[in-house]
PyMOL Python script that loads the backbone (N, CA, C, O; Angstrom):
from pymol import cmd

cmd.read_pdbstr("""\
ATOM      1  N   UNK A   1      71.706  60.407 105.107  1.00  0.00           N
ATOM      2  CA  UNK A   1      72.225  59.041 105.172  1.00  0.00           C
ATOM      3  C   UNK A   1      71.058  58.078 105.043  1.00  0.00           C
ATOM      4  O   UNK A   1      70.047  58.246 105.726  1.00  0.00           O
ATOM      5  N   UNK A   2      71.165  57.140 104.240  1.00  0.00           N
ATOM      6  CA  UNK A   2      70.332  56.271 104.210  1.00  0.00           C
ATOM      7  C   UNK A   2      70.452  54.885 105.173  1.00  0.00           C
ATOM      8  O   UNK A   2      71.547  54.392 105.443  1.00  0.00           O
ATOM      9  N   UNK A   3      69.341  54.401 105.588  1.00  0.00           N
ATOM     10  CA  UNK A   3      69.361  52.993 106.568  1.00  0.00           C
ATOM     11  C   UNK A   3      69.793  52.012 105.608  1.00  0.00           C
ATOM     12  O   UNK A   3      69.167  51.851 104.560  1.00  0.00           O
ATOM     13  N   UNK A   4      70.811  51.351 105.891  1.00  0.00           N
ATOM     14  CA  UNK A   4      70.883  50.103 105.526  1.00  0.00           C
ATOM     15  C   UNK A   4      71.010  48.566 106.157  1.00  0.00           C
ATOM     16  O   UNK A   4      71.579  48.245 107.201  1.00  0.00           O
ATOM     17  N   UNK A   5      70.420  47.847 105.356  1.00  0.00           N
ATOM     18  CA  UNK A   5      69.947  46.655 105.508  1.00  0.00           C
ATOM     19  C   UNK A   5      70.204  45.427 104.674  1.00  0.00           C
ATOM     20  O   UNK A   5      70.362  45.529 103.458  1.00  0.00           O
ATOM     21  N   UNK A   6      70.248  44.303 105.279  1.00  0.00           N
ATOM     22  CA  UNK A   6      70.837  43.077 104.502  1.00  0.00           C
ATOM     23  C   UNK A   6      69.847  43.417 102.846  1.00  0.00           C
ATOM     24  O   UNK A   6      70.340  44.055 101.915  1.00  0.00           O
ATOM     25  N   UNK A   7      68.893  43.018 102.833  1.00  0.00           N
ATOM     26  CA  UNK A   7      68.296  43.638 101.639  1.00  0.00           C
ATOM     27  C   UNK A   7      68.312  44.571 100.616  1.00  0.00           C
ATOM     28  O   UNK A   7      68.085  44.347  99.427  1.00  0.00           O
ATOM     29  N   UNK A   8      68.627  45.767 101.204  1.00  0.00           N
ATOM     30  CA  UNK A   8      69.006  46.746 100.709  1.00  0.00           C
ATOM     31  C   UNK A   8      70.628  46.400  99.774  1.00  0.00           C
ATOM     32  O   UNK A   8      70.894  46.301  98.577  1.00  0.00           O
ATOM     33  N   UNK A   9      71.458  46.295 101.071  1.00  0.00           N
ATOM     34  CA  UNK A   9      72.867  45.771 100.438  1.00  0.00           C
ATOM     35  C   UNK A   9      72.933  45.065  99.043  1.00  0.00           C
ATOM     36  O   UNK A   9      73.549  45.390  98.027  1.00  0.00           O
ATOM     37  N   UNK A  10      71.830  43.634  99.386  1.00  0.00           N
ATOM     38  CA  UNK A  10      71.630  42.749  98.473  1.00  0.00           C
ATOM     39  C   UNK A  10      71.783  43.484  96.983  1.00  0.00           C
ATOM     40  O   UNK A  10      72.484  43.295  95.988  1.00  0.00           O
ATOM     41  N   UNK A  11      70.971  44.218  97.291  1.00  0.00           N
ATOM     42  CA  UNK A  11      69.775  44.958  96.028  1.00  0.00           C
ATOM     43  C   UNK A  11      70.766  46.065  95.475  1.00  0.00           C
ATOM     44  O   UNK A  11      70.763  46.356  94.279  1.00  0.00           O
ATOM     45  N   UNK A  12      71.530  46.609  96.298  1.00  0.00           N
ATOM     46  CA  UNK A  12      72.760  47.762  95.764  1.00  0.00           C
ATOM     47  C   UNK A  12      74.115  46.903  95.100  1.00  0.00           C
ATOM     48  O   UNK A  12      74.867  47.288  94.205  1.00  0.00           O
ATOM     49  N   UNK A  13      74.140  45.901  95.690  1.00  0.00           N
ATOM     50  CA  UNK A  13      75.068  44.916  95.457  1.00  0.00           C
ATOM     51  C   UNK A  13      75.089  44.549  93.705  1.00  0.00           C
ATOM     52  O   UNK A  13      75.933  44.776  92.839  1.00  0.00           O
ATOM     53  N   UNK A  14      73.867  43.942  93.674  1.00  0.00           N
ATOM     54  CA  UNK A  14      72.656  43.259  92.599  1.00  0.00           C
ATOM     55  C   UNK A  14      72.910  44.706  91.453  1.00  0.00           C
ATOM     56  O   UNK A  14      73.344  44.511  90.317  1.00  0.00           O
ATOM     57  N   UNK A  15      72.674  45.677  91.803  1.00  0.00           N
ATOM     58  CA  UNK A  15      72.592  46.972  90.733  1.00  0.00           C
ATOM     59  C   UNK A  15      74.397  47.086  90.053  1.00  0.00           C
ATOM     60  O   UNK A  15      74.889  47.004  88.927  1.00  0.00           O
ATOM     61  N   UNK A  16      74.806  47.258  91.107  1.00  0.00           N
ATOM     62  CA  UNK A  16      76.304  47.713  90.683  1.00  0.00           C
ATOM     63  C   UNK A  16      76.696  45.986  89.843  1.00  0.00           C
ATOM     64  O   UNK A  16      77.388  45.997  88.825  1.00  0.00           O
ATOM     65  N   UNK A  17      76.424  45.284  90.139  1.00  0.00           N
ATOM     66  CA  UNK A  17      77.415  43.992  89.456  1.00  0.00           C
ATOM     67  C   UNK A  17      76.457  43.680  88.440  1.00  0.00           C
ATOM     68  O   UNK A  17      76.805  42.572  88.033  1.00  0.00           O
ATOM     69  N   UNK A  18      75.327  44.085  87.734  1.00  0.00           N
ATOM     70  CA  UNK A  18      74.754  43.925  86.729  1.00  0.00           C
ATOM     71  C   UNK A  18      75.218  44.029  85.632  1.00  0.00           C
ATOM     72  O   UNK A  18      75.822  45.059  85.333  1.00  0.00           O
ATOM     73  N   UNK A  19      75.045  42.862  84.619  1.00  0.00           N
ATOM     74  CA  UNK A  19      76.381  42.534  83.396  1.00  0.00           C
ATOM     75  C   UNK A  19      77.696  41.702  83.695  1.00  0.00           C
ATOM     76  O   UNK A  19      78.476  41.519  82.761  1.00  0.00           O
ATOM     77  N   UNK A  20      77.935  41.274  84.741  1.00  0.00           N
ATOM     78  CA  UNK A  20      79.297  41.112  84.861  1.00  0.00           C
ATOM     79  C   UNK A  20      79.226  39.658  84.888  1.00  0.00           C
ATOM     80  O   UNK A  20      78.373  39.014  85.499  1.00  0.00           O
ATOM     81  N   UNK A  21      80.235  39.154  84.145  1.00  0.00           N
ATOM     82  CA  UNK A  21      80.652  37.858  83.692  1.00  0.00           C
ATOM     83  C   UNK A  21      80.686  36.740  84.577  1.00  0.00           C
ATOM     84  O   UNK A  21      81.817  36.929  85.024  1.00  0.00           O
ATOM     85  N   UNK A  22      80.419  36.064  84.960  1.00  0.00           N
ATOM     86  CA  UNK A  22      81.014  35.144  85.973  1.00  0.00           C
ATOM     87  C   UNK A  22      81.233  33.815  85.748  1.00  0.00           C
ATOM     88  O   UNK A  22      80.369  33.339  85.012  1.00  0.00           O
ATOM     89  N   UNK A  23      82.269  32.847  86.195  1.00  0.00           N
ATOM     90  CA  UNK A  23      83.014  33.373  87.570  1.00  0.00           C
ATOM     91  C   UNK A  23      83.765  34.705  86.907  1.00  0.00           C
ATOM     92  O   UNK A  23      84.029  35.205  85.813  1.00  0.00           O
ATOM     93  N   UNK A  24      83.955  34.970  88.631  1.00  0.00           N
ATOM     94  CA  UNK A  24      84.781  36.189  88.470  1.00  0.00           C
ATOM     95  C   UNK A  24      85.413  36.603  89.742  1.00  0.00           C
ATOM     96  O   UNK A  24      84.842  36.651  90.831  1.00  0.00           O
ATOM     97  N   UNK A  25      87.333  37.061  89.362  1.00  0.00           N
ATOM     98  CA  UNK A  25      87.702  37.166  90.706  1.00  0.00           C
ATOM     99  C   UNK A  25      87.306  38.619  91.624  1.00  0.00           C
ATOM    100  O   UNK A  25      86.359  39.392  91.481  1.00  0.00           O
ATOM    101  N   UNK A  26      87.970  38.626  92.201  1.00  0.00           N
ATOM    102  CA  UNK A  26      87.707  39.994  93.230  1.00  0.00           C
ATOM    103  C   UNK A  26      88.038  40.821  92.494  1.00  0.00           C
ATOM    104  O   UNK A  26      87.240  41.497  91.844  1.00  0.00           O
ATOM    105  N   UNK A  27      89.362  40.942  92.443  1.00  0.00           N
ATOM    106  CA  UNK A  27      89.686  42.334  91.618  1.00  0.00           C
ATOM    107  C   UNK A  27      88.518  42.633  89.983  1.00  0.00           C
ATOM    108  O   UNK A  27      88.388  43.702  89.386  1.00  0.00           O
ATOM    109  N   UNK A  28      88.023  41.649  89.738  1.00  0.00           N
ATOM    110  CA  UNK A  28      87.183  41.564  88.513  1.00  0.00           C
ATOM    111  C   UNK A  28      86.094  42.776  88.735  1.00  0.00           C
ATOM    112  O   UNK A  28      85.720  43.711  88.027  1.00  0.00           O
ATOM    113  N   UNK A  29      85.644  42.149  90.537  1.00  0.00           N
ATOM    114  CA  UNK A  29      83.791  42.215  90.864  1.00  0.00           C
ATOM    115  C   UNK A  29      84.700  43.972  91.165  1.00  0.00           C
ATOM    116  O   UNK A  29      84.295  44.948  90.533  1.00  0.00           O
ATOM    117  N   UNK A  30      85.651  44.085  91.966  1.00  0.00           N
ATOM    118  CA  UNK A  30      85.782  45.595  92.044  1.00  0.00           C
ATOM    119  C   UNK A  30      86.079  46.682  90.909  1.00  0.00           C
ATOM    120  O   UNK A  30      85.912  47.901  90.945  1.00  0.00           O
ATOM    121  N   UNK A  31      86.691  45.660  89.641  1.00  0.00           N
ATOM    122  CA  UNK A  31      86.834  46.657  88.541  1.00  0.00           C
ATOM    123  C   UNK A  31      85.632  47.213  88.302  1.00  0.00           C
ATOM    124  O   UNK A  31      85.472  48.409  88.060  1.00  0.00           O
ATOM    125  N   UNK A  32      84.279  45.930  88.388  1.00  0.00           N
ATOM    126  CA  UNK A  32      83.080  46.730  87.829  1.00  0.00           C
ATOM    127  C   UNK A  32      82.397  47.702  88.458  1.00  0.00           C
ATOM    128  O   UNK A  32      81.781  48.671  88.015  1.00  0.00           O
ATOM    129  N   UNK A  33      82.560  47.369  89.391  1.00  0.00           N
ATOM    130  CA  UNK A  33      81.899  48.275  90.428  1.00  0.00           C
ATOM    131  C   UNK A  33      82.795  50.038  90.578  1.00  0.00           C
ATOM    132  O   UNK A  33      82.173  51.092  90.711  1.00  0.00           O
ATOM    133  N   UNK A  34      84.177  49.934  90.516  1.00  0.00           N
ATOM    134  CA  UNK A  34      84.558  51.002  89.344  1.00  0.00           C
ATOM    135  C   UNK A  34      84.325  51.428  88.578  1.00  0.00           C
ATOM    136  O   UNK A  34      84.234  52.649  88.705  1.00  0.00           O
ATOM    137  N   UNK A  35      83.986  50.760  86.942  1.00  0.00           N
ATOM    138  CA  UNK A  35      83.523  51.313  85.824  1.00  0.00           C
ATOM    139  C   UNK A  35      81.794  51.802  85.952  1.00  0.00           C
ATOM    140  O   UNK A  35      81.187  52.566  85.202  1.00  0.00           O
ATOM    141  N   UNK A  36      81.341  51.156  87.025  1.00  0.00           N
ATOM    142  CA  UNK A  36      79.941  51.821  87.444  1.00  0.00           C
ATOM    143  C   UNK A  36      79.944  52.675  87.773  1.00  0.00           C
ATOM    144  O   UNK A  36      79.279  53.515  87.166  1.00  0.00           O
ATOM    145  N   UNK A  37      80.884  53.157  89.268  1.00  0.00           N
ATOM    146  CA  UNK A  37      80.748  54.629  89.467  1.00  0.00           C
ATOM    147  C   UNK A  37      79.996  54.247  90.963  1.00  0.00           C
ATOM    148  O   UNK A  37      78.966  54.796  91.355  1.00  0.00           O
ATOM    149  N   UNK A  38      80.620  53.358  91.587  1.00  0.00           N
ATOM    150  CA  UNK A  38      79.627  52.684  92.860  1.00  0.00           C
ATOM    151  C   UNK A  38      80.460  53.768  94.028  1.00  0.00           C
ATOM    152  O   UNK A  38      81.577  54.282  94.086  1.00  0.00           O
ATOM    153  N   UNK A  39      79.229  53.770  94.876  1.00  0.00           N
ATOM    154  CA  UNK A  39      79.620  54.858  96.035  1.00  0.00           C
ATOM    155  C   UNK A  39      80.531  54.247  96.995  1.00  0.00           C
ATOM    156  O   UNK A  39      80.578  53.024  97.128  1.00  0.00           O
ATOM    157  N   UNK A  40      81.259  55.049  97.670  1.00  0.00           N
ATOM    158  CA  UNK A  40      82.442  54.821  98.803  1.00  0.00           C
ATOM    159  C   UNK A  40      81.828  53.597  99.710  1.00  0.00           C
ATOM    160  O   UNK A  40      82.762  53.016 100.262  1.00  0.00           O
ATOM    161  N   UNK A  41      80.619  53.048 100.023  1.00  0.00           N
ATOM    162  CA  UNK A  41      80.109  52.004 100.946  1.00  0.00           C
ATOM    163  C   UNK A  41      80.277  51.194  99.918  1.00  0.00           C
ATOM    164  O   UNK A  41      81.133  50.309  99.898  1.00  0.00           O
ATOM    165  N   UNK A  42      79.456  51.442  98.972  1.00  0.00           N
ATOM    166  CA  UNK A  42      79.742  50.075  98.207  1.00  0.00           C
ATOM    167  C   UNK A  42      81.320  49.119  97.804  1.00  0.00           C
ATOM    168  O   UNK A  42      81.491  47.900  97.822  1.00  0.00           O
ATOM    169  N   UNK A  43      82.451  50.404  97.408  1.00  0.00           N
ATOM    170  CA  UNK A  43      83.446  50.336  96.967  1.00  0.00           C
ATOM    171  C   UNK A  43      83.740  49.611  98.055  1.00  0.00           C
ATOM    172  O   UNK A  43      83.628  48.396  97.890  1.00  0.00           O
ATOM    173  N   UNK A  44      84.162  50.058  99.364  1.00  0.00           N
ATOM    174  CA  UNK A  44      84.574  49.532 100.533  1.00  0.00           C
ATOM    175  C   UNK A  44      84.303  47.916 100.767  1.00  0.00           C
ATOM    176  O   UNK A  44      85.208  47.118 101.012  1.00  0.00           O
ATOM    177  N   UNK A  45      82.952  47.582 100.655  1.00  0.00           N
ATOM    178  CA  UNK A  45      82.049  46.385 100.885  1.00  0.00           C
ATOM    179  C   UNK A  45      83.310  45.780  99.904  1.00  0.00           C
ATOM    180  O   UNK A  45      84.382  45.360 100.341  1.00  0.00           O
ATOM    181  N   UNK A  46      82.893  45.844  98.407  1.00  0.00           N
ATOM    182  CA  UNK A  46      83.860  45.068  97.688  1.00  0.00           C
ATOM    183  C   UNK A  46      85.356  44.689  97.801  1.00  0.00           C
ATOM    184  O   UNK A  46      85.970  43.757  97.282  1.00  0.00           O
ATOM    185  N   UNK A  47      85.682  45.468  98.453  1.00  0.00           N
ATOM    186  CA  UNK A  47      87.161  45.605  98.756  1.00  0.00           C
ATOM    187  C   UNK A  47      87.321  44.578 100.013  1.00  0.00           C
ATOM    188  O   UNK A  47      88.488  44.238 100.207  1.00  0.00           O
ATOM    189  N   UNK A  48      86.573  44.151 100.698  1.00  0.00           N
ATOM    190  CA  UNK A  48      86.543  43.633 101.974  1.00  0.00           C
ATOM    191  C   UNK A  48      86.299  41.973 101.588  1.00  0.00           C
ATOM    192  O   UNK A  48      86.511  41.051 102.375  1.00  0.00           O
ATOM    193  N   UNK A  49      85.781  41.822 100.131  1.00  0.00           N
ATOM    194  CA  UNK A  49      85.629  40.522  99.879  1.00  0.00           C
ATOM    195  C   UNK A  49      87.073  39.343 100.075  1.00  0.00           C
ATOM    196  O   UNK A  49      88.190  39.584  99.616  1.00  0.00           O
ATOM    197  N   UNK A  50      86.803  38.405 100.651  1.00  0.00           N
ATOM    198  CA  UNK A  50      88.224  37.400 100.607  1.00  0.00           C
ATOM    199  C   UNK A  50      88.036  37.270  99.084  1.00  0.00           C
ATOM    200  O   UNK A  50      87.099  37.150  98.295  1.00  0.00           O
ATOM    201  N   UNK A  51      89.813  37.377  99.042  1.00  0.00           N
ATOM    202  CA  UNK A  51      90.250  36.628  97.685  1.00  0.00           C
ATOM    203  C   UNK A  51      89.862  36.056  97.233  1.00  0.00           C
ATOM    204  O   UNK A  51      89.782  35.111  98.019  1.00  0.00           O
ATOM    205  N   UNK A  52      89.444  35.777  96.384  1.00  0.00           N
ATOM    206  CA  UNK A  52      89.310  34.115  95.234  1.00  0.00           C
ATOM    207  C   UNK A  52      88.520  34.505  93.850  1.00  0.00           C
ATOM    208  O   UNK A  52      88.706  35.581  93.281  1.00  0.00           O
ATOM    209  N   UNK A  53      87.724  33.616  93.435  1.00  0.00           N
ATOM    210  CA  UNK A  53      86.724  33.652  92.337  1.00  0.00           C
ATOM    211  C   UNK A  53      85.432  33.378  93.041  1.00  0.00           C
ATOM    212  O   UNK A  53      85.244  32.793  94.107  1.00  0.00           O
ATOM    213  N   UNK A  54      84.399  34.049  92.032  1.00  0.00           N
ATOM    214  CA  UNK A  54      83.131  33.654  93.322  1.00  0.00           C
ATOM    215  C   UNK A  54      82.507  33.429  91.654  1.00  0.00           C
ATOM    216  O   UNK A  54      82.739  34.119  90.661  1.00  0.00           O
ATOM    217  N   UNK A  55      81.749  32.351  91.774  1.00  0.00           N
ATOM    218  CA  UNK A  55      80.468  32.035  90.717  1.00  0.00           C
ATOM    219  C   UNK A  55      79.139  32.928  90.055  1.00  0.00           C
ATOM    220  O   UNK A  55      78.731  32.870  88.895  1.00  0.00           O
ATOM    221  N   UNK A  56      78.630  33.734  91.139  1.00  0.00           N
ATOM    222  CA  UNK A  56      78.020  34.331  90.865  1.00  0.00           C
ATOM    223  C   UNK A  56      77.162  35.195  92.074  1.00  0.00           C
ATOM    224  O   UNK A  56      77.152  34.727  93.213  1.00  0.00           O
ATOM    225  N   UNK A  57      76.399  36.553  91.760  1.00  0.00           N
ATOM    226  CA  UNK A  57      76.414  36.988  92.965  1.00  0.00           C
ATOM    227  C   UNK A  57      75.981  36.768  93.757  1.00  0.00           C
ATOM    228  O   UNK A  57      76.171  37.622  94.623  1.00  0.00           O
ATOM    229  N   UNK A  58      75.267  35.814  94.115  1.00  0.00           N
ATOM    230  CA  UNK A  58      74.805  35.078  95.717  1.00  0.00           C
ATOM    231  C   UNK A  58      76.128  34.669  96.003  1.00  0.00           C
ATOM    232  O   UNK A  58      76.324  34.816  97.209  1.00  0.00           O
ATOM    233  N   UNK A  59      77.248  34.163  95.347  1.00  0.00           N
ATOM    234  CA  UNK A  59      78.204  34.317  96.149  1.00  0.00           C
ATOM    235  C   UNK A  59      78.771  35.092  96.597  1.00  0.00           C
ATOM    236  O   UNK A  59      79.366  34.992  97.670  1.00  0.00           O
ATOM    237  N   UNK A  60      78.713  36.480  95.584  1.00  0.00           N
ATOM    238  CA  UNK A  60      79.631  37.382  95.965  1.00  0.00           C
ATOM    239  C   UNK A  60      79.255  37.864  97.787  1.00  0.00           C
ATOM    240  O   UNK A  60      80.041  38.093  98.705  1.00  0.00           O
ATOM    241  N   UNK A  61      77.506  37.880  97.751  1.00  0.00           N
ATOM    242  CA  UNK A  61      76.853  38.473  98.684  1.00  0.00           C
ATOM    243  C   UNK A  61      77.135  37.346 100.045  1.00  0.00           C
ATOM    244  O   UNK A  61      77.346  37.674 101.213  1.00  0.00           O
ATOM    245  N   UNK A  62      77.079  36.226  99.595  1.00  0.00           N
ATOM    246  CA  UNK A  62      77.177  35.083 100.913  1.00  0.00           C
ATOM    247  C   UNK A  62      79.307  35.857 101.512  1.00  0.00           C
ATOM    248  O   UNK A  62      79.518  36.198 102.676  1.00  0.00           O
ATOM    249  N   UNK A  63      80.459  35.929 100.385  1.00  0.00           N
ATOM    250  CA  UNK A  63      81.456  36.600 100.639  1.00  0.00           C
ATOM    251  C   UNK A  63      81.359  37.553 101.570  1.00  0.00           C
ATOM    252  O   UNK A  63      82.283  37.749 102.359  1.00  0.00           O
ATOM    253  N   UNK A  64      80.177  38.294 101.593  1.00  0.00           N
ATOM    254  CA  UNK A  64      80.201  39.895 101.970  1.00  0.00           C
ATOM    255  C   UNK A  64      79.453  39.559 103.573  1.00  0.00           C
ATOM    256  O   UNK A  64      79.428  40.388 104.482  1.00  0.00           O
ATOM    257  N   UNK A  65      78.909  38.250 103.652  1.00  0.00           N
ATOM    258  CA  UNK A  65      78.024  38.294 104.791  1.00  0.00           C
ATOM    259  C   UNK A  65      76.747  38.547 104.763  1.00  0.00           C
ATOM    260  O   UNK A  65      76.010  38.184 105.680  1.00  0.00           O
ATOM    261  N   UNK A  66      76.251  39.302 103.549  1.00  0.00           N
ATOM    262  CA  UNK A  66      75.241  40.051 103.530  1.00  0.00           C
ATOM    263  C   UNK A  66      73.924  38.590 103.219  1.00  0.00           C
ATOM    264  O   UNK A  66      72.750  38.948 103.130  1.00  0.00           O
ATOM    265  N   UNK A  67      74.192  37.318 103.103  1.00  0.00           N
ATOM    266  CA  UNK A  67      73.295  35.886 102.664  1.00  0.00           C
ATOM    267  C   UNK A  67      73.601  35.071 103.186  1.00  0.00           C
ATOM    268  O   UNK A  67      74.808  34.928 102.992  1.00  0.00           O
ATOM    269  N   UNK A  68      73.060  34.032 104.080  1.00  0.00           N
ATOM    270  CA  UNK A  68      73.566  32.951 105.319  1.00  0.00           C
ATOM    271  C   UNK A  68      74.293  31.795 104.017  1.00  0.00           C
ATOM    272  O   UNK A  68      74.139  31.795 102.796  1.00  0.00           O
ATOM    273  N   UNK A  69      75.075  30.924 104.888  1.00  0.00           N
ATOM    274  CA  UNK A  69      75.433  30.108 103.849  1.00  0.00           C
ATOM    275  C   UNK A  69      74.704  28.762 104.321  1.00  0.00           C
ATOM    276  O   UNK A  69      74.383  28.467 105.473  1.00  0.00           O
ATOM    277  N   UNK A  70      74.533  28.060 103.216  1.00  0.00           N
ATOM    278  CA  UNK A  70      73.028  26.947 104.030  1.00  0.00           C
ATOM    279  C   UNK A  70      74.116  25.764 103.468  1.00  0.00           C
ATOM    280  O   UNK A  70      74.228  25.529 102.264  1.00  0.00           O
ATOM    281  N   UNK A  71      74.905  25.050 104.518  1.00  0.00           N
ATOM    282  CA  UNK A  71      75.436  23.369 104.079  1.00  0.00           C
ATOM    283  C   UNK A  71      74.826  22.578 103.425  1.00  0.00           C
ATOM    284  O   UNK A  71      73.747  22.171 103.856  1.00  0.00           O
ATOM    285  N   UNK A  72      75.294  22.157 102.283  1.00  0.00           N
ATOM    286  CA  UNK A  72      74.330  21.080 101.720  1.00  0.00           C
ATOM    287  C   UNK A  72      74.287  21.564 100.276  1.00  0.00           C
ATOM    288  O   UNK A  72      74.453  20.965  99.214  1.00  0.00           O
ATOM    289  N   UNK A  73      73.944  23.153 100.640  1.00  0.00           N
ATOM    290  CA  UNK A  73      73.196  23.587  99.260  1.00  0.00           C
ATOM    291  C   UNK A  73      74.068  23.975  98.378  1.00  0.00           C
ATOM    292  O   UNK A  73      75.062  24.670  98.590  1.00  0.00           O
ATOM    293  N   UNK A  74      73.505  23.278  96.814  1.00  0.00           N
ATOM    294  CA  UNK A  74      74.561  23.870  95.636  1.00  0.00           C
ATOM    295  C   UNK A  74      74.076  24.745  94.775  1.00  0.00           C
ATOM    296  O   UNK A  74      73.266  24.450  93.897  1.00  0.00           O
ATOM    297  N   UNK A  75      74.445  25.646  94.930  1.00  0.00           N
ATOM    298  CA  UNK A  75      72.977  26.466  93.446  1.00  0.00           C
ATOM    299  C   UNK A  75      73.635  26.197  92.602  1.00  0.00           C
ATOM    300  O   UNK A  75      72.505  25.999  92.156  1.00  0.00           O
ATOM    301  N   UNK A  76      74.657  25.854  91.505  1.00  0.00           N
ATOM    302  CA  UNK A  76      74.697  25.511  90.253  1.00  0.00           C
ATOM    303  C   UNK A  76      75.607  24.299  90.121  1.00  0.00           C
ATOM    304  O   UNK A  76      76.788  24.599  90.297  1.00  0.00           O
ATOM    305  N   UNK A  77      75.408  23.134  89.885  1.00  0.00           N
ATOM    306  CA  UNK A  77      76.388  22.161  89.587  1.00  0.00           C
ATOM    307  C   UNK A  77      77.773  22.638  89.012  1.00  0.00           C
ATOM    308  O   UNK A  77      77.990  23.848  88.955  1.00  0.00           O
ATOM    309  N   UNK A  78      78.462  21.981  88.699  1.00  0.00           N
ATOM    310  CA  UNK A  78      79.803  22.460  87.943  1.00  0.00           C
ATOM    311  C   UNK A  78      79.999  21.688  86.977  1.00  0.00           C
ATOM    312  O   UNK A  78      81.222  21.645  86.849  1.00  0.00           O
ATOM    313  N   UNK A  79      79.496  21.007  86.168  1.00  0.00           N
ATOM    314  CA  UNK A  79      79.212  20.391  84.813  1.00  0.00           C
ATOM    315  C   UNK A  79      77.928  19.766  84.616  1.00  0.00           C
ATOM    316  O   UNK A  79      77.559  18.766  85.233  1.00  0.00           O
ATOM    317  N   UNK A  80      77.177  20.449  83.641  1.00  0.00           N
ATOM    318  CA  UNK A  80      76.284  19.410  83.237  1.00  0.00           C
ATOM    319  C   UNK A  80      76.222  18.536  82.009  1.00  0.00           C
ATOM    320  O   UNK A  80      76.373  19.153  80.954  1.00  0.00           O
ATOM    321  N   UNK A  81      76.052  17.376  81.925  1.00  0.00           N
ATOM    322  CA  UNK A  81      76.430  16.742  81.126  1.00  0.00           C
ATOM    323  C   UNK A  81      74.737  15.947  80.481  1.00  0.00           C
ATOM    324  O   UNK A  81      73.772  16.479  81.029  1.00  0.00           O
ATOM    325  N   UNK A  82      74.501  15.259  79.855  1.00  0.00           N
ATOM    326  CA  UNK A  82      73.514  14.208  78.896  1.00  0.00           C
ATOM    327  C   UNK A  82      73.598  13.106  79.847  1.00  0.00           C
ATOM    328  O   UNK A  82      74.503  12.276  79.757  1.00  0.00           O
ATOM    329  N   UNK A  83      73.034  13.072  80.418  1.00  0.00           N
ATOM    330  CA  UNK A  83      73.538  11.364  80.880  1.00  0.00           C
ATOM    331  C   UNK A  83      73.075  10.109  80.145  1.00  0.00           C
ATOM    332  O   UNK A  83      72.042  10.337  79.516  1.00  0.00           O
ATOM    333  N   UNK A  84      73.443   9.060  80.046  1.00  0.00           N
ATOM    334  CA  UNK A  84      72.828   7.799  79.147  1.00  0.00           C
ATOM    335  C   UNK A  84      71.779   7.279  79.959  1.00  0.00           C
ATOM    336  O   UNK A  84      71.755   7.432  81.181  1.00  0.00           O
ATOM    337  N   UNK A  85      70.935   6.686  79.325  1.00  0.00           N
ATOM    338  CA  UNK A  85      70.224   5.925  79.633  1.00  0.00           C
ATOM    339  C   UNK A  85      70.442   4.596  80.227  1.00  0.00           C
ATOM    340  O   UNK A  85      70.608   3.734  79.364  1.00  0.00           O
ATOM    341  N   UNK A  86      70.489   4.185  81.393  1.00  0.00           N
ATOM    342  CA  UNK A  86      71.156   3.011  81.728  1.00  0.00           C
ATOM    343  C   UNK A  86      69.696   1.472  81.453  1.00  0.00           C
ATOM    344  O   UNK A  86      68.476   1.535  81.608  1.00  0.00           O
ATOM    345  N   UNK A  87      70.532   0.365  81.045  1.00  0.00           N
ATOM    346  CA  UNK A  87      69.605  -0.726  80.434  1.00  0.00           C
ATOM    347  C   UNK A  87      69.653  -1.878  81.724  1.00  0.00           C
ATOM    348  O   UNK A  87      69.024  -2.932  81.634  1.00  0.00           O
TER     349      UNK A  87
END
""", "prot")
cmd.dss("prot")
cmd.show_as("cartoon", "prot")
cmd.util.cbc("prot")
cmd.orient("prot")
């Protein structure tokens, strides 16, 4: 049996969802982790995620518990746009 650790998780997490599209819903993040071939902890972990769509995997991992969630903070806007130059 191996020790595991928030890090570790991270990092097994990080391996199995490599390639995968995002956003993306749950059943999405568990298909892949299916077509990977991810072990019974991992499978489980995924399965335990709340419903929804998650952006990308710091979310998936903040979902899982396994990454604190910090108020305030946005890691990716949700449109970026040109803005004008104002005169």
């Amino acid at each position: 049996m191996y020790r595991r650790t928030n890090r570790a998780d991270v990092a097994r997490i990080g391996q199995v969802l490599a390639g995968m599209a995002y956003p993306a819903a749950k059943w999405q993040i568990v298909a892949q982790a299916d077509h990977y071939g991810a072990d019974a902890v991992t499978t489980a972990q995924l399965w335990s995620l709340p419903s929804g769509t998650y952006r990308d995997l710091a979310a998936v991992c903040v979902g899982l518990g396994l990454l604190p969630v910090r108020p305030g903070f946005r890691q990716q806007p949700e449109i970026q746009s040109a803005g004008r130059d104002r005169r």
